[in-house]
Steps between C-alpha positions, in 0.01 A plus 500: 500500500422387127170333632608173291301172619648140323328189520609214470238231465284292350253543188156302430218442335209517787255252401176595714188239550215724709308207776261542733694306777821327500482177390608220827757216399338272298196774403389645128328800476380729217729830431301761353775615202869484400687821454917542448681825593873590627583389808827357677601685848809691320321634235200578699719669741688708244189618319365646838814670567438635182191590537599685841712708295852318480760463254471090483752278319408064479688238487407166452415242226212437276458219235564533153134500382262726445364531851836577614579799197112657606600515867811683466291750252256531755767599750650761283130622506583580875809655430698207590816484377522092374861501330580225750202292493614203282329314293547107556520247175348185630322602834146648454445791714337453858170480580330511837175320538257696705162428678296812630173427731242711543633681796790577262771285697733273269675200516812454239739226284769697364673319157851672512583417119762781372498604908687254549832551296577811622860436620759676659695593208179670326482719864853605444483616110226768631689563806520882389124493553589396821789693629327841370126485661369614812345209615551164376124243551554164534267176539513155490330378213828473290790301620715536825800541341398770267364684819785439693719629188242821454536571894907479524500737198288758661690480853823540334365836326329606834130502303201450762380084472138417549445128529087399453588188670217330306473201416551401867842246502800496698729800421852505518648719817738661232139620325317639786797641644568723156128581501450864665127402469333200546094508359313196641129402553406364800506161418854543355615677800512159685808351298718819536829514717543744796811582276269747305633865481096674442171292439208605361199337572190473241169460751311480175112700596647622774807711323845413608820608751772557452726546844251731691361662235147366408306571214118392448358499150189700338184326512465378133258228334745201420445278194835332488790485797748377126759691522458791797811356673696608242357835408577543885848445443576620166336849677690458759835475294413815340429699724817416691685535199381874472570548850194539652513463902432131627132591657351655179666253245308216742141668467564563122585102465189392700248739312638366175504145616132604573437609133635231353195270662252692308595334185544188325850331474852620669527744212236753366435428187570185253816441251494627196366324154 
């Protein structure tokens, strides 16, 4: 098994404002700062496959400015391989607008921008990408019909799908039914079909199960919950990928998912200058 993990996905800016409490409807309060680092569930998902030791290839689409050209650098920085992340002329790259409390929960406004004209045909052009990985990651932060188009090239090569079936929406049966794995929160677990092949279920604190198999995470001092769905998944991916057994790559997802509380933004670290 070549251990390859592609993503396809979505890429933003994460625009963080730290609060003491939520704000209600029709409430101001203070934020304490304003910080901007990668973010965007595909590429958070493919860096922590990377970091869990995979091979990761991303596709997806940026803007053509000078956030967008910094975020693919910073992905190469992983190890990423970015020859199909596209730079957009006339859509500025996405941004998702975050708001951390002092417990570290989040509420967020995602701005798709460049996310948003990823198409079909794009999908297809990297399809080699595609039809020669392991394991191909998929969310829904980019169009359906680009994920649709990403999943019927995978089936056809017989490459393992995992569909983050985040944002919640209404899927296609053709979608789940290609997916070998579905990875779902709780709350997201409501809106899926009983066609589903596999589920995984996110319990956030409390770890997460997949079939029987439950795994409960390391005790850890959380500063920010940004992001530790998809270091869950993008684990999970590569560990899969490399063929580790079902059980194990599940306890490796939740103790990174863990991790990735303890600090600030989805992604460690910030873009470069």
């Amino acid at each position: 098994m070549n251990g390859i993990v592609t993503v396809v996905g979505s890429l933003n800016l994460d625009r963080t404002i730290r609060v003491a409490t939520h704000p209600k409807p029709g409430e101001t309060v203070l934020g304490s700062g304003l910080t901007e680092r990668p973010g965007g569930k595909g590429a958070n998902q493919a860096v922590a496959a990377a970091r869990a030791g995979a091979p990761v290839r991303m596709i997806g689409r940026v803007g053509d400015d000078p956030a967008g050209r910094r975020y693919r650098d910073a992905l190469r920085h992983h190890d990423i391989d970015t020859s199909a992340v596209l730079l957009t002329p006339g859509h500025p790259t996405g941004t998702a607008h975050i708001t951390v409390d002092d417990h570290g929960e989040n509420t967020i406004t995602v701005v798709p921008g460049a996310n948003a004209a990823l198409t079909p045909h794009d999908v297809t052009q990297a399809a080699a990408a595609i039809r020669t990985a392991a394991v191909l990651l998929l969310q829904l932060e980019t169009p359906l019909p680009a994920v649709l188009q990403a999943a019927h090239l995978a089936a056809e090569a017989g490459v393992r799908i995992i569909l983050n079936a985040s944002p919640a929406t209404t899927l296609p049966d053709e979608l789940i039914q290609a997916a070998d794995l579905l990875i779902v929160n709780e709350h997201e677990s409501r809106f899926l079909p009983t066609t589903a092949r596999s589920v995984c279920v996110t319990l956030g604190a409390r770890g997460a199960q997949w079939g029987e198999d439950i795994s409960r995470p390391p005790r850890v001092e959380a500063i920010d919950t940004t992001g530790a769905g998809d270091s869950f998944a993008g684990t999970l991916a590569a560990h899969l990928a490399a063929g580790t057994p079902a059980p194990d790559a599940l306890q490796a997802a939740v103790r990174a998912a863990a991790t990735a509380t303890t600090w600030p933004g989805a992604q460690e670290g910030e873009l470069p200058p």
